[in-house]
MARVOLO-111699 format. One record per residue (C-alpha): residue number from 1; residue in one letter; x, y, z. Coordinates in pm, whole numbers, plus 50000, padded with zeros to 5 digits. Example, Ala and Ser with C-alpha at 12.3 -4.5 7.8 and 13.67 -1.06 7.14 Angstrom:
2
 volo fivo    c1    c2    c3
    1    a 51230 49550 50780
    2    s 51367 49894 50714
# end
This chain:
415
 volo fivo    c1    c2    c3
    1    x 51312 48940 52045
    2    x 51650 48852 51966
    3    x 51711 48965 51579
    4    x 52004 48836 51321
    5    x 52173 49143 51312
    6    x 52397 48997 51070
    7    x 52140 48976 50822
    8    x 52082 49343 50699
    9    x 51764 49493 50489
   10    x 51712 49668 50196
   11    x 51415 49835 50087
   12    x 51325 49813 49749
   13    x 51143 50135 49531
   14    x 51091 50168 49184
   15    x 50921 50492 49031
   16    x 50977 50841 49181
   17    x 50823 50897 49506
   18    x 51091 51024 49742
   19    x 50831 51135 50016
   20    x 50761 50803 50099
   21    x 50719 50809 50479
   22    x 50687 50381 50479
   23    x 51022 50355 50338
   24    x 51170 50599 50621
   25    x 50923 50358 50867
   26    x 51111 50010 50744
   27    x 51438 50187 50809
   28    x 51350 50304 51180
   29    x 51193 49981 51272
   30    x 51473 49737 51150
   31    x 51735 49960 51261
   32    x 51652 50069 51590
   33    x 51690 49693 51677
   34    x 52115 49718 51528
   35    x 52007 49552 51178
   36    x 52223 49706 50900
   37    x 51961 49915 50670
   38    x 52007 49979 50244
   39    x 51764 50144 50061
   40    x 51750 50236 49677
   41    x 51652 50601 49675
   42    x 51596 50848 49397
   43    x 51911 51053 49514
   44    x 52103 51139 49806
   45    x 51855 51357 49950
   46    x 51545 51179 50005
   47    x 51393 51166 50326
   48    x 51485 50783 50337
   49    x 51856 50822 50273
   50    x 51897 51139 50527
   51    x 51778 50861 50826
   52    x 52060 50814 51094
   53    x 51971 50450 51068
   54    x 52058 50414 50707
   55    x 52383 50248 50610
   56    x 52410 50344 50252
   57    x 52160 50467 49992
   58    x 52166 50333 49680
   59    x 52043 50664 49423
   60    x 51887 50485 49151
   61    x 51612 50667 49028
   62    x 51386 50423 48808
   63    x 51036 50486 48658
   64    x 50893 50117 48696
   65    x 50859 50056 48394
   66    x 51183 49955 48296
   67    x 51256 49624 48142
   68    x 51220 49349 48412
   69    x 51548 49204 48335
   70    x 51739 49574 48376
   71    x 51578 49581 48707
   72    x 51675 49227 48820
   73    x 52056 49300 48722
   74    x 52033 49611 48905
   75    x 51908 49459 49233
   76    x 52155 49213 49181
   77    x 52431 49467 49155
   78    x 52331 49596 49445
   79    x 52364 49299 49664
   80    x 52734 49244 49540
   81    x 52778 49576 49701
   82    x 52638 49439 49993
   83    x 52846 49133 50004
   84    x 52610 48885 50223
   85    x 52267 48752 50208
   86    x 51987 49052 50284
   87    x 51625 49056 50350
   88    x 51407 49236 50049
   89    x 51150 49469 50154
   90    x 50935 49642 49865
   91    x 50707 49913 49906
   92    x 50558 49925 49554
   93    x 50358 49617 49370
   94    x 50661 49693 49092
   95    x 50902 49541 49315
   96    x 50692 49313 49519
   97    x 50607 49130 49153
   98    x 50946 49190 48998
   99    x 51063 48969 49338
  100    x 50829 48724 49278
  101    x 50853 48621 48924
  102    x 51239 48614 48962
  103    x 51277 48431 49267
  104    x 51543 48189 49137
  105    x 51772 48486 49021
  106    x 51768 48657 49329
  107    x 51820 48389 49539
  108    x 52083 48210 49397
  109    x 52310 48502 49349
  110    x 52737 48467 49422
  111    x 52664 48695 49734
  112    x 52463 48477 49903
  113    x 52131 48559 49755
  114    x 51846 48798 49877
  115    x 51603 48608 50151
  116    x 51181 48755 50102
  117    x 50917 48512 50126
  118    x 50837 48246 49870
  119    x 50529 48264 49699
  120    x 50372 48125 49370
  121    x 50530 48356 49094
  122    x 50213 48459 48944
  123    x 50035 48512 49214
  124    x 50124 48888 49311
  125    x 50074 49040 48971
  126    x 49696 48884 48968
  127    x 49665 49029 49343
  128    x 49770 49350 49242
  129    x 49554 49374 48935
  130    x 49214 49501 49014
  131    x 49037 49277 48736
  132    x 49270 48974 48885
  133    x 49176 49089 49211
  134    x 48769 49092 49182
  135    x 48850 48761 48986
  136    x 48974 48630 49285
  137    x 48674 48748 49520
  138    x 48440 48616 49305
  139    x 48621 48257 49304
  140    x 48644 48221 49674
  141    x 48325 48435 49753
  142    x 48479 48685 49940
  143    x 48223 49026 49888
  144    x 48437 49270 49690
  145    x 48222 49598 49467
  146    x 48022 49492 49151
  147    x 48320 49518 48860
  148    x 48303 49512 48518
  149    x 48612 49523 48303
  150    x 48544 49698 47981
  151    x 48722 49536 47653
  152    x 48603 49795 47410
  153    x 48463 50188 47361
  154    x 48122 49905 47255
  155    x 48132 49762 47616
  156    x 48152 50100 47766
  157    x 47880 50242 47613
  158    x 47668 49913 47698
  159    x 47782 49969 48035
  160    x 47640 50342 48003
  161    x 47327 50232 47921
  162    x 47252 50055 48178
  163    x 47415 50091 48490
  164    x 47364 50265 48827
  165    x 47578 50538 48868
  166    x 47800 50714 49024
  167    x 48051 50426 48911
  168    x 48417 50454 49005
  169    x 48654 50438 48749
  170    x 49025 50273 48835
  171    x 49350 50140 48620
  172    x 49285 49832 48597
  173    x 49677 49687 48584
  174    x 49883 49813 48873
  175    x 50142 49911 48611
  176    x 49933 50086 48392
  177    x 49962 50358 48683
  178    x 50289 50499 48567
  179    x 50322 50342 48189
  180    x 49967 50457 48056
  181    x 49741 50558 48344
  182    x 49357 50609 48209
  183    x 49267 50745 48505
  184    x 49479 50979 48772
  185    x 49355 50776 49088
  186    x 49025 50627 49155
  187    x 48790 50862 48976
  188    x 48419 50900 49100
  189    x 48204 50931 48799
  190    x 47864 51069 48823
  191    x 47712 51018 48533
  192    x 47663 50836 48195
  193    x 47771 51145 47995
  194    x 48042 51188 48206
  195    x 48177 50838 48138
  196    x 48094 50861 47804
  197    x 48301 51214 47777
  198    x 48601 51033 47904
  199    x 48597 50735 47767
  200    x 48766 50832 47466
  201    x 49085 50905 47620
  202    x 49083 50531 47720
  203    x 49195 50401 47365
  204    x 49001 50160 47213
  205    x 49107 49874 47455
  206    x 49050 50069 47769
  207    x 49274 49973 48055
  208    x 49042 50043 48300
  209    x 48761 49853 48553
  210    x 48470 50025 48609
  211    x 48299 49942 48959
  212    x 47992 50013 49191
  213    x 48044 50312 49436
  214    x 48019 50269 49779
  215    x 47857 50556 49922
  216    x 48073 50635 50207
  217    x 47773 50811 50391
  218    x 47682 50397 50441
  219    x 48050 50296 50418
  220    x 48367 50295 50692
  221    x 48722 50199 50577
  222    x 48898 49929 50703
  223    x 49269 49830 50684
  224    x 49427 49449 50757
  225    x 49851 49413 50803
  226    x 49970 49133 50862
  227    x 50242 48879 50792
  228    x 50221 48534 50689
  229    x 50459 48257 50707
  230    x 50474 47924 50523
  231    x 50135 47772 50452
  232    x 49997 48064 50432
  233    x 49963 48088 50846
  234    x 49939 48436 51021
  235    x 50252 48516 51251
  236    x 50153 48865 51283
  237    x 49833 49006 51225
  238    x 49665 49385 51314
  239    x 49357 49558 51236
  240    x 49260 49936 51193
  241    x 49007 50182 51067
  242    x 49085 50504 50854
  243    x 48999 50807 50977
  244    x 49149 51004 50682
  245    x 49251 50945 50361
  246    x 49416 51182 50067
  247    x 49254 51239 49864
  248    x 48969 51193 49995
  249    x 48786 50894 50049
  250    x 49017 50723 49762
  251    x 49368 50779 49845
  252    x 49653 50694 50073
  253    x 49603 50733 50434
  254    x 49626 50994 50662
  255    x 49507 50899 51012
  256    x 49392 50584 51148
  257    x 49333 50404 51462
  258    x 49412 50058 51557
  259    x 49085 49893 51646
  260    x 49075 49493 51719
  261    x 48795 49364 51496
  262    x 48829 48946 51511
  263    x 48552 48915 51264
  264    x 48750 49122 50957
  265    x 49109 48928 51055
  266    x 48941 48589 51058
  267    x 48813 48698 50690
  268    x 49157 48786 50606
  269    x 49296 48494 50703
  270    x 49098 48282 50570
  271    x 49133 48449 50226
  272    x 49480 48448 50227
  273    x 49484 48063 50297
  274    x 49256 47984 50025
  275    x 49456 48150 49765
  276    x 49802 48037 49910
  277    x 49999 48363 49996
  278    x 50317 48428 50186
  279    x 50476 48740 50291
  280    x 50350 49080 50386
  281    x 49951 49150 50295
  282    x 49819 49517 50290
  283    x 49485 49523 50268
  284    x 49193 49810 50214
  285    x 48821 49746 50291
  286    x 48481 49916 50280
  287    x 48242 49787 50568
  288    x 47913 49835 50386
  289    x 47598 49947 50586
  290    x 47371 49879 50329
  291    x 47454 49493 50378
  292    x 47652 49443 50656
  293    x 47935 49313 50469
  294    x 48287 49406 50459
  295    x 48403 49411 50055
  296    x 48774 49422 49959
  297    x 48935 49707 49768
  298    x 49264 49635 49699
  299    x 49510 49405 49780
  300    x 49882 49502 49814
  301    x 50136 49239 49845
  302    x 50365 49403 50044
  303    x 50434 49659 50293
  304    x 50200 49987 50297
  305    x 50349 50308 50380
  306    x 50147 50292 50715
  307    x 50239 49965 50850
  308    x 50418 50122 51163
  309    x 50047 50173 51300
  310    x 50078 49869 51387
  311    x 50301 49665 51618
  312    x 50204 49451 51919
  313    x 50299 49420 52299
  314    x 50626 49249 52172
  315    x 50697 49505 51958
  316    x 50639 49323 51657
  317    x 50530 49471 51300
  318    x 50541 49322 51016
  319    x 50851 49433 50896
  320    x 50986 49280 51205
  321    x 50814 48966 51162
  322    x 50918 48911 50869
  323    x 51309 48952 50908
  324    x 51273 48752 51230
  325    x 51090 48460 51030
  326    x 51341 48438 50698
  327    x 51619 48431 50932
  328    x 51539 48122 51126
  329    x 51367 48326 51463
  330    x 51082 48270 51665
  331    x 50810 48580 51603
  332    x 50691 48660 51935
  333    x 50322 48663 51960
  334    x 50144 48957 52184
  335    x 49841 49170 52122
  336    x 49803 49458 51917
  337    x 49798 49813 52048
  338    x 49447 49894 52009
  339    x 49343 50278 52021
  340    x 49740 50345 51895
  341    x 49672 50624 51642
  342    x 49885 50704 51319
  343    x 49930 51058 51163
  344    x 50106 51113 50872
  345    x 50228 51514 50895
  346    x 50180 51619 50539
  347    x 49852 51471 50343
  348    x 49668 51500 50724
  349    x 49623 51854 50724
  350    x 49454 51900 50375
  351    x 49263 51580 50466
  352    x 49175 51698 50794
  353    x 49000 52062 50587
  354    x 48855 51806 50351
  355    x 48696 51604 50557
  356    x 48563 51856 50836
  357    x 48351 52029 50523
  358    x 48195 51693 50406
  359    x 48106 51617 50782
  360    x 48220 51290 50794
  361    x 48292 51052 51069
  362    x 48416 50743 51177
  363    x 48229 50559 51419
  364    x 48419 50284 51516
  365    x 48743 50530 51574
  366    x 48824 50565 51910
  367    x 48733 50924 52128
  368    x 49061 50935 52247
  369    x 49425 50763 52129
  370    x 49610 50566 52345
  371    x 49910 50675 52187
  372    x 50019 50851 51860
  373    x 50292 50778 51626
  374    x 50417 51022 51319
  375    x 50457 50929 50981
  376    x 50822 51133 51013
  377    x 50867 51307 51287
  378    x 51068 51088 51556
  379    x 51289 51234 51838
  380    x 51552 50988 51768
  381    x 51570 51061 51417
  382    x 51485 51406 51252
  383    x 51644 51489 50959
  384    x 51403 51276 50724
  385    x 51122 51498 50846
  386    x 51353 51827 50783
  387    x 51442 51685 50449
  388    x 51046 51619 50368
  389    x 50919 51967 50462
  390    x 51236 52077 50200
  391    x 51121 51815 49952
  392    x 50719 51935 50017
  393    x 50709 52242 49783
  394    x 50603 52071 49424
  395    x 50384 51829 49614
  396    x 50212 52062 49827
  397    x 50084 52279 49583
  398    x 49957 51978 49415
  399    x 49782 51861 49739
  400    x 49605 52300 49779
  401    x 49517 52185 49455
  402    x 49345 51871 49509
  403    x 49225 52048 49816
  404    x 49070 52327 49609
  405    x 48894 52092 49397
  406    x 48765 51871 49637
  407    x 48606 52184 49825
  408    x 48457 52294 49438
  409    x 48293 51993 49351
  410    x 48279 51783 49708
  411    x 48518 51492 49576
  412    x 48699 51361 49271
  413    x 48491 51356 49024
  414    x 48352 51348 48671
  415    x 47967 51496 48556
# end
């Protein structure tokens, strides 16, 4: 693997989440192999911008909601600083569609331009839209939960009527999430007087999709990576099963295992063909029991947090891949590190409590790792994970709270 170590990286955040341990991951991976790293951080004291393989930080603190315009001047501002042509890497669907529906202005800049992958402009913001999403499913058949998009308080109570509950209950625009979230996360709901009790805090045009709930007693979660070059073909491609998620059963994860599993990248792949992507995939499924089918969740367009799980005998991820590929390299092809586990330090541990009460397992994780890799901790570089257990205070509590709740009334939910 013989990088451009000319061509540095910057990572790309918008909104405030300073413990992001992916961020931290892009910078290790890129600069352990001499590439110059950027990142846009909230302030100087992020985990991210306290890495040894940072060259600068750029504080910035943004909510994501911004106009799209302020946010494409920024970026540009801060390649100027840069002075030379660098690789974009976002780790929020705010940045991966701001980068795609402004691909001319950020190309063509006096610097040299930023290089990411090209990809139809509209495409992204549909992919990371859970009505677009299911929209999508349905058009090329791929199995995805039953989804119904309410469009008034009428439709909800329709729904009530006459559907099979629990239901889950989810924003239905990615960027609803931090402009007007309905709900605070996927929300189980249990009950048609429990939707009906919350449904009025949805407005009368709810932003929300309402869909079937997968009983994870009959369910096992599934994750795809991978990165995909021009004509939508796979130069990278890895496959893993959660062990742990937080919260539970519905949020980020925790632990997970690599696991080889042809049958679920061969569905990828041909799913991202049909609907023409390039760039970086992150991708959450549900194996179903019930009808042997794996049904797709969500679809990020871009790097998730726990991409370093992954990396092959070449010591490819798909951060890696993808610098290699936009400047002009060969991505070396090897297989992935199957039974490689990943932990991330801080969301594991409540997790762990979580899911030890509920008694639930993983079958298809392996009885032993071949290997483990931290979310922060790294001998070669410690002071992010210093700087995250000094940043964990305000989210911590909030996790003993989740934790607390989750051990009241056995998961997120609503009666």
């Amino acid at each position: 693997m013989q990088p451009d170590r000319e061509v540095p990286g910057l990572v790309v955040k918008f909104g405030d989440y300073p413990l992001h341990h992916g961020g931290v991951g892009a910078i290790r991976s890129l600069g352990r192999l001499g590439i110059p790293m950027f990142a846009i951080t909230e302030d100087r004291h992020t985990p991210a911008a306290a890495s040894r393989y940072l060259t600068r930080a750029f504080p910035w603190p943004t909510t994501g909601t911004e106009d799209p315009a302020f946010l494409v001047e920024g970026l540009l501002r801060i390649g100027r600083r840069i002075g030379r042509p660098t690789v974009l890497i976002p780790t929020d669907e705010e940045a991966a569609v701001l980068i795609a529906e402004h691909q001319r202005e950020l190309s063509g800049a006096d610097f040299g331009g930023f290089l990411f992958p090209r990809v139809e402009p509209a495409l992204p913001r549909r992919l990371a839209s859970k009505q677009g999403l299911h929209e999508l499913c349905v058009e090329h058949g791929l199995a995805s939960p039953a989804s119904v998009c309410p469009q008034s308080q009428d439709d909800i109570e329709k729904f009530a009527a006459t559907a099979q509950f629990p239901v889950v209950a989810k924003n239905r625009e990615a960027f609803q999430r931090r402009e007007q979230p309905a709900v605070n996360g996927t929300t189980r709901i249990n009950t048609p007087e429990g939707l009906l009790k919350l449904a009025p805090g949805w407005g009368e045009r709810p932003g929300v999709i309402l869909q079937e709930y997968l009983p994870r007693e009959q369910a096992e979660d599934w994750v795809v990576h991978a990165y995909f070059g021009a004509d939508s073909t796979p130069l990278a491609m890895f496959t893993g099963v959660k062990v742990r998620s937080w919260p539970p059963h519905a949020g980020m994860t925790a632990n997970a295992y690599v696991v080889d599993n042809p049958e679920l990248a061969d569905l990828a792949a041909r799913f991202i063909k049909q609907i023409g992507f390039t760039g970086i995939i992150d991708l959450d499924l549900r194996f179903d029991r019930r009808d042997g089918r794996y049904k797709l969740l969500d679809f990020n367009p871009r790097m998730g947090a726990q991409f370093r799980l992954f990396e092959n005998e070449a010591g490819i991820d798909v951060v890696r891949a993808m610098h290699l590929h936009l400047t002009g390299r060969a991505v070396p092809e090897g297989e992935q590190r199957a039974g490689h586990r990943y932990v991330v330090e801080n969301i594991d541990l409540p997790a762990y409590l979580a899911y030890r009460r509920s008694g639930y397992v993983t079958p298809h994780a392996p009885a032993r790792a071949s290997g483990t890799e931290l979310a922060w901790l790294a001998p070669d570089d410690m002071l992010p994970f210093f700087t995250m257990l000094a940043r964990l205070v305000r989210p911590g509590a909030k996790h003993l709270y989740q934790l607390w709740r989750t051990n009241r009334h056995g998961s997120t939910t609503t009666k």
